[in-house]
PDB file as gemmi writes it, atoms N, CA and C in Angstrom:
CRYST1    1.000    1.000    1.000  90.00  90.00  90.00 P 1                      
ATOM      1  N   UNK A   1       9.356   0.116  28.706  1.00  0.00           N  
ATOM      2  CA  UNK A   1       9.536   1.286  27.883  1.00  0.00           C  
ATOM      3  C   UNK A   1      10.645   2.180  28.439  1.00  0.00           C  
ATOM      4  N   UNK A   2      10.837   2.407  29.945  1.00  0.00           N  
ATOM      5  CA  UNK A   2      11.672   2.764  30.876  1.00  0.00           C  
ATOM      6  C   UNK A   2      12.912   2.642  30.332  1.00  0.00           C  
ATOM      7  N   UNK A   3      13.050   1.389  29.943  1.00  0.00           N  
ATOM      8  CA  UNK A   3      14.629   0.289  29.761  1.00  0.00           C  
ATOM      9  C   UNK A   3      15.001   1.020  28.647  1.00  0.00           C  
ATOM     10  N   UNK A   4      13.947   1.080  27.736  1.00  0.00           N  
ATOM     11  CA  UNK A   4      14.383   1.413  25.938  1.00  0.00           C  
ATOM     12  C   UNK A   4      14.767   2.588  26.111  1.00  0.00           C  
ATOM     13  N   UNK A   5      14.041   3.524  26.775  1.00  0.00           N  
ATOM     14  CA  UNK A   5      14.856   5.029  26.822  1.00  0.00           C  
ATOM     15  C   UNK A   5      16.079   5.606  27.329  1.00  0.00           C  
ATOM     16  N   UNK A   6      16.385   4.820  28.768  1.00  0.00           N  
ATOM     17  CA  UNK A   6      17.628   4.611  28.938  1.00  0.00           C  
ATOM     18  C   UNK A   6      18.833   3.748  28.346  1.00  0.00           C  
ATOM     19  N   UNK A   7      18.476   2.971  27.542  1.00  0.00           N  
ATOM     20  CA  UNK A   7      19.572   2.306  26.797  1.00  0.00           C  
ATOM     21  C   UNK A   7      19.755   3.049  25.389  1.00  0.00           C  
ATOM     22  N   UNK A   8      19.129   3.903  25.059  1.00  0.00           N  
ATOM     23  CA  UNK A   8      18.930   5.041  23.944  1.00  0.00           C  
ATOM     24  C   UNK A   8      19.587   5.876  24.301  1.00  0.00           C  
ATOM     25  N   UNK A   9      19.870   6.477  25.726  1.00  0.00           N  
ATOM     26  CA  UNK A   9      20.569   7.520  26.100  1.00  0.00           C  
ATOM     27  C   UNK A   9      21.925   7.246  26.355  1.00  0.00           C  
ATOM     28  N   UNK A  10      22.200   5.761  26.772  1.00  0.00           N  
ATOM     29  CA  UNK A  10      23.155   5.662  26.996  1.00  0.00           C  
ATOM     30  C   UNK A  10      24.109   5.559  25.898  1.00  0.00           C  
ATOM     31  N   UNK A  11      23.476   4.678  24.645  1.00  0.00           N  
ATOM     32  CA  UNK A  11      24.320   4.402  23.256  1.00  0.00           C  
ATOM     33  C   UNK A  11      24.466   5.934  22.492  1.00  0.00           C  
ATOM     34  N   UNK A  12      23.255   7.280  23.072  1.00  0.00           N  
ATOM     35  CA  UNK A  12      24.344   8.428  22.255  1.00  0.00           C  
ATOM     36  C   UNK A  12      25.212   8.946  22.948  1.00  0.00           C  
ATOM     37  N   UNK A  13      25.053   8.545  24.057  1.00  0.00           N  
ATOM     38  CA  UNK A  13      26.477   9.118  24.839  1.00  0.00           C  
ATOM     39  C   UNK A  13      27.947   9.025  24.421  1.00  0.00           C  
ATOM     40  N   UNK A  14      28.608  10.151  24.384  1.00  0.00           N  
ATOM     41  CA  UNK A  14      29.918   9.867  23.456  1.00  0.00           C  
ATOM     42  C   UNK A  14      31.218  10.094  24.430  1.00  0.00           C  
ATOM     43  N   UNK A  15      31.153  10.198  25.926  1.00  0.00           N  
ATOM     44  CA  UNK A  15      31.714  10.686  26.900  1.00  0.00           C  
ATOM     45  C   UNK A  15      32.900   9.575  26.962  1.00  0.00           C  
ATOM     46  N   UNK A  16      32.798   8.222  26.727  1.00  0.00           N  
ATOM     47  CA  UNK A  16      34.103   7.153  27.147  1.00  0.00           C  
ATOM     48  C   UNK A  16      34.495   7.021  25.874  1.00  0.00           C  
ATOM     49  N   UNK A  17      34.153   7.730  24.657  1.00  0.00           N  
ATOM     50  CA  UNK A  17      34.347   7.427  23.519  1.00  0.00           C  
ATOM     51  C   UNK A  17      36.167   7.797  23.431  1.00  0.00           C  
ATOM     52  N   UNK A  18      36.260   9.016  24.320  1.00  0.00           N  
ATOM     53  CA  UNK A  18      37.410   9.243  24.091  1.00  0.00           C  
ATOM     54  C   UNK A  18      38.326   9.046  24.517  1.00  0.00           C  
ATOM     55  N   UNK A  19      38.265   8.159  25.997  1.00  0.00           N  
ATOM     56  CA  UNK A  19      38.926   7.295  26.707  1.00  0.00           C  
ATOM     57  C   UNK A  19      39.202   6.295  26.040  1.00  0.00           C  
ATOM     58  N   UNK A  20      38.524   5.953  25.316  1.00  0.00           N  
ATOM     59  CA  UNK A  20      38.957   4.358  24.495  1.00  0.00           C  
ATOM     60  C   UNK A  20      39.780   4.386  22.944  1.00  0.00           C  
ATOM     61  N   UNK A  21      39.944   5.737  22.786  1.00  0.00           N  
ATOM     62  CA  UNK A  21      40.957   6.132  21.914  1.00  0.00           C  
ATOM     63  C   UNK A  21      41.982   6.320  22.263  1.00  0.00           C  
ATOM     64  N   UNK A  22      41.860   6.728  23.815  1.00  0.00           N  
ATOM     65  CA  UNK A  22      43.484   7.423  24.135  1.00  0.00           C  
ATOM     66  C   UNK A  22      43.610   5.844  24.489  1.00  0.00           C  
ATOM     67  N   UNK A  23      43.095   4.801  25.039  1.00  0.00           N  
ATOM     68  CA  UNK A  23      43.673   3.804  25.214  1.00  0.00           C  
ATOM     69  C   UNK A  23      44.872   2.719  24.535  1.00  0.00           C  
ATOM     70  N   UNK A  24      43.873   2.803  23.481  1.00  0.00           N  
ATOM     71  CA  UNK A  24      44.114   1.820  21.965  1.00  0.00           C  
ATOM     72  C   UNK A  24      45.505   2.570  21.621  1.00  0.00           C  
ATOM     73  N   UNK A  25      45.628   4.231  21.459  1.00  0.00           N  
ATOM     74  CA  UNK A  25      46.364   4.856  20.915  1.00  0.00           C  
ATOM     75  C   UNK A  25      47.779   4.242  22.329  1.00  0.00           C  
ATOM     76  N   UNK A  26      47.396   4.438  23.188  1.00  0.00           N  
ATOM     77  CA  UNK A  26      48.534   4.173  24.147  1.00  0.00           C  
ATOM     78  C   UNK A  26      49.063   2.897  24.661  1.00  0.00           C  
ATOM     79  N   UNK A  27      47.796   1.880  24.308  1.00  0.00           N  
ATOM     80  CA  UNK A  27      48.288   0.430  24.144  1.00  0.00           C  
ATOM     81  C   UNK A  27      49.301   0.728  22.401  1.00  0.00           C  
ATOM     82  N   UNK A  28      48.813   1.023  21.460  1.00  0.00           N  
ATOM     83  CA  UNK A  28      50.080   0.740  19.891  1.00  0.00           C  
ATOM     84  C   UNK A  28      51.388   1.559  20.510  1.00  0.00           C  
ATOM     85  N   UNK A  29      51.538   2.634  21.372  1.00  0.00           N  
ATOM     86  CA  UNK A  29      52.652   3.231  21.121  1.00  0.00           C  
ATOM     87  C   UNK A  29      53.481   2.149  22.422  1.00  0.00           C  
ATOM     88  N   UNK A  30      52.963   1.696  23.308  1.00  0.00           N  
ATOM     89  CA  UNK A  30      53.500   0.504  24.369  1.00  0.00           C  
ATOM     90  C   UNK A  30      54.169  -0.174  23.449  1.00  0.00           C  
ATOM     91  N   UNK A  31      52.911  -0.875  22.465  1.00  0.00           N  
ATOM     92  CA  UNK A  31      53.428  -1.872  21.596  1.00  0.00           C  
ATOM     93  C   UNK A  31      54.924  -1.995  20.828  1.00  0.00           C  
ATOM     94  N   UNK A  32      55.003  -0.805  20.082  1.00  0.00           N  
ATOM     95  CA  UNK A  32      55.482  -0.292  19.123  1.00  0.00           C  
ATOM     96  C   UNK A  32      56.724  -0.193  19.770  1.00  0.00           C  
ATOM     97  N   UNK A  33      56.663   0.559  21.151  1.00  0.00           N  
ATOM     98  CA  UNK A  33      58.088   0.826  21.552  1.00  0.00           C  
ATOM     99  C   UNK A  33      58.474  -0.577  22.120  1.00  0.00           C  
ATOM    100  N   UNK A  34      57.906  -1.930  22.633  1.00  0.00           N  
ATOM    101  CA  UNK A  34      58.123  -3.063  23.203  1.00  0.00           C  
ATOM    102  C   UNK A  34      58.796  -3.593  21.909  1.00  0.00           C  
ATOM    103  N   UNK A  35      58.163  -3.645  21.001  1.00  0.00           N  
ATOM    104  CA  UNK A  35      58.639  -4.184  19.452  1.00  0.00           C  
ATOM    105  C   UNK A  35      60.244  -3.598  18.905  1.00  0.00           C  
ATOM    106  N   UNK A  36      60.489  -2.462  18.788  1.00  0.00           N  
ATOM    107  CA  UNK A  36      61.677  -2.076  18.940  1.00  0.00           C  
ATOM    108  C   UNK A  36      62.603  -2.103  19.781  1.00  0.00           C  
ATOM    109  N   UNK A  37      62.299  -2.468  21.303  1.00  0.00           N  
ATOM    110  CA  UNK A  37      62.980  -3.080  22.399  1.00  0.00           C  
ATOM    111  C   UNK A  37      64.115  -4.012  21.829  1.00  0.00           C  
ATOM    112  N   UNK A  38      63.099  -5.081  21.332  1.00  0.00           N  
ATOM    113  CA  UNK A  38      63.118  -6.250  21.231  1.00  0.00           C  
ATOM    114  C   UNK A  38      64.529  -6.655  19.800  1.00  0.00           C  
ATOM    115  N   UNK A  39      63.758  -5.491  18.743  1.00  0.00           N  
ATOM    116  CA  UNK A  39      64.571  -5.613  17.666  1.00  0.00           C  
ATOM    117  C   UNK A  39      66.372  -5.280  17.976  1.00  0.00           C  
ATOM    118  N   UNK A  40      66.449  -4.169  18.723  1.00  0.00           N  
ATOM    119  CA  UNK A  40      67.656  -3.502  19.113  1.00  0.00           C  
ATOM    120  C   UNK A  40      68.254  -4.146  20.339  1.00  0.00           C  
ATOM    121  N   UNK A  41      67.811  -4.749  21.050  1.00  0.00           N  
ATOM    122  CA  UNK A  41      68.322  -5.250  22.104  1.00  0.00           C  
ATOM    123  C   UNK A  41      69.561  -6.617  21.626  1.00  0.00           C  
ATOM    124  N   UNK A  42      69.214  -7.367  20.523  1.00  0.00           N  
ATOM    125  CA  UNK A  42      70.142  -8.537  20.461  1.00  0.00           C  
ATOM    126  C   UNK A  42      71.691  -7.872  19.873  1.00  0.00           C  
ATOM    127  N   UNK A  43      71.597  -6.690  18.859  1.00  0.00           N  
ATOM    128  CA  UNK A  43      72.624  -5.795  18.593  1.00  0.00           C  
ATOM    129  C   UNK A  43      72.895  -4.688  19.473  1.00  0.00           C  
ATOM    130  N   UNK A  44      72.568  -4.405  20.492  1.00  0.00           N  
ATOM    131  CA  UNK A  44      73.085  -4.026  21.514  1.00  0.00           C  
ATOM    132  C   UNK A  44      73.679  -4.827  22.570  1.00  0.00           C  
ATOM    133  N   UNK A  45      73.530  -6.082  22.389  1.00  0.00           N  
ATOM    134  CA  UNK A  45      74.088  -6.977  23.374  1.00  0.00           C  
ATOM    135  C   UNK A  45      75.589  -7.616  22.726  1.00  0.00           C  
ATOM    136  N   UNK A  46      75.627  -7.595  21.385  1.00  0.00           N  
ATOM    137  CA  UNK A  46      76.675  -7.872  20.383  1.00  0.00           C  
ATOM    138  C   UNK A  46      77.650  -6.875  20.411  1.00  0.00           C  
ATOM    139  N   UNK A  47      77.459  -5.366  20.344  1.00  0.00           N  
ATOM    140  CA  UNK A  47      78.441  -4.269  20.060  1.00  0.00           C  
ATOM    141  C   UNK A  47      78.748  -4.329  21.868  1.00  0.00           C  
ATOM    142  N   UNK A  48      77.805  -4.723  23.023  1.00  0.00           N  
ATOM    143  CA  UNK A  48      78.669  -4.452  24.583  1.00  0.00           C  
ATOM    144  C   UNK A  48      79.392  -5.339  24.297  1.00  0.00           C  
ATOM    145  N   UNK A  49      79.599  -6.309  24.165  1.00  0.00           N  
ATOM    146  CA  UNK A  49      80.396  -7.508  24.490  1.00  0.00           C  
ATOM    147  C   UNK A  49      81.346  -7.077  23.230  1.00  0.00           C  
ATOM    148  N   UNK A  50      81.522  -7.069  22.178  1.00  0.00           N  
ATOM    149  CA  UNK A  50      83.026  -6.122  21.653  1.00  0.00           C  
ATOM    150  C   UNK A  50      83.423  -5.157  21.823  1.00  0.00           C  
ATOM    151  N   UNK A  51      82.838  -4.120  22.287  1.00  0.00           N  
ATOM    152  CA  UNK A  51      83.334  -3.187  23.506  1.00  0.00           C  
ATOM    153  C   UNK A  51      83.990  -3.170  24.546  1.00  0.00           C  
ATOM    154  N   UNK A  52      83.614  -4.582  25.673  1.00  0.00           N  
ATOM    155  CA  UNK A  52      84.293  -4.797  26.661  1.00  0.00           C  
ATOM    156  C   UNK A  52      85.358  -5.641  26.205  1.00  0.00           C  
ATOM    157  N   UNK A  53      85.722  -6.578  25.014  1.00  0.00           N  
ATOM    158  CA  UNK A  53      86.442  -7.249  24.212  1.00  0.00           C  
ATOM    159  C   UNK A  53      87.761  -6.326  24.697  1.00  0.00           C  
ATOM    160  N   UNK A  54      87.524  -5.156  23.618  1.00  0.00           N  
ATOM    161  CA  UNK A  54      88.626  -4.225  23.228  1.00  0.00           C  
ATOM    162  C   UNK A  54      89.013  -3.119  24.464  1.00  0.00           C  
ATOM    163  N   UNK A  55      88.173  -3.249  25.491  1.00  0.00           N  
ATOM    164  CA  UNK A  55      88.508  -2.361  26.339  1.00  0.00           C  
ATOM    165  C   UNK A  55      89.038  -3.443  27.464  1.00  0.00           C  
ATOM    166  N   UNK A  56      89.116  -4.813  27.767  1.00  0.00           N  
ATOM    167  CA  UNK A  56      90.031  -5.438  28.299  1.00  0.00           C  
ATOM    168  C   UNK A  56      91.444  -5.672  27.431  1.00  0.00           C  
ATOM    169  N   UNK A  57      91.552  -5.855  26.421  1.00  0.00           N  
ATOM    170  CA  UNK A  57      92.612  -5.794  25.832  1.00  0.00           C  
ATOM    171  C   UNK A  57      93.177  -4.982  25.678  1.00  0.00           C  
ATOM    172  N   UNK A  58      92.857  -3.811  26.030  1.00  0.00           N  
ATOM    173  CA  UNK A  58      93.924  -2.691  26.127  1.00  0.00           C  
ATOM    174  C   UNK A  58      94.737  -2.323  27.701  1.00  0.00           C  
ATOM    175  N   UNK A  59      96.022  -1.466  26.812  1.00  0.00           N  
ATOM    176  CA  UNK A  59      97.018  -1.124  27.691  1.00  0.00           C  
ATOM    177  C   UNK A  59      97.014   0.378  28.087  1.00  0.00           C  
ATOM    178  N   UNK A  60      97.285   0.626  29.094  1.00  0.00           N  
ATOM    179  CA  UNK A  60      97.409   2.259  29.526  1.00  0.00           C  
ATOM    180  C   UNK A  60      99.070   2.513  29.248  1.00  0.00           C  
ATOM    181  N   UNK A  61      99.754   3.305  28.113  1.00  0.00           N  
ATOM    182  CA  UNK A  61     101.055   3.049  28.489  1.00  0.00           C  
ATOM    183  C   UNK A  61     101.348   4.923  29.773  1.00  0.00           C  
ATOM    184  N   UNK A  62     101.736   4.460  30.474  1.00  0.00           N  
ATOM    185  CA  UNK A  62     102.423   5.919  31.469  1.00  0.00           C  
ATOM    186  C   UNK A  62     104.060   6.087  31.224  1.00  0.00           C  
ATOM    187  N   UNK A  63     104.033   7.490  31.498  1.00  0.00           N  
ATOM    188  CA  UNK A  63     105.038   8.060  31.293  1.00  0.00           C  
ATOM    189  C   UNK A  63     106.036   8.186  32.307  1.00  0.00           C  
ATOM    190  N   UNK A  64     105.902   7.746  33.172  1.00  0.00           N  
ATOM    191  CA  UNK A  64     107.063   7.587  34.590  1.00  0.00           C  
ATOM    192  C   UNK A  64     107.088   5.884  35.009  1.00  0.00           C  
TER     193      UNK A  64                                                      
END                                                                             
């Protein structure tokens, strides 16, 4: 009978309830920002490399 009352107390307990929101919430925004990593990274690797293209091909002209 012991058991039943403590497992009664424990299921209204709402104390980790809110730990496991901030979790979930902070595992999707991990997610979310890993996911956009991912998307932007292959066109960011495309515009460096024509960047450094055009910035080896150029000339400094000086005036003396």
């Amino acid at each position: 009978m012991k058991m039943f009352k403590i497992l009664k107390s424990f299921r209204a307990q709402e104390d980790g309830a809110v730990t496991v929101d901030w979790v979930v919430l902070t595992a999707a925004v991990v997610g979310l920002g890993a996911a956009a990593l991912a998307m932007v990274s292959g066109g960011t690797k495309d515009l460096t490399t024509t960047i450094s293209g055009h910035l080896s091909s150029a000339t400094i002209k000086t005036a003396f």
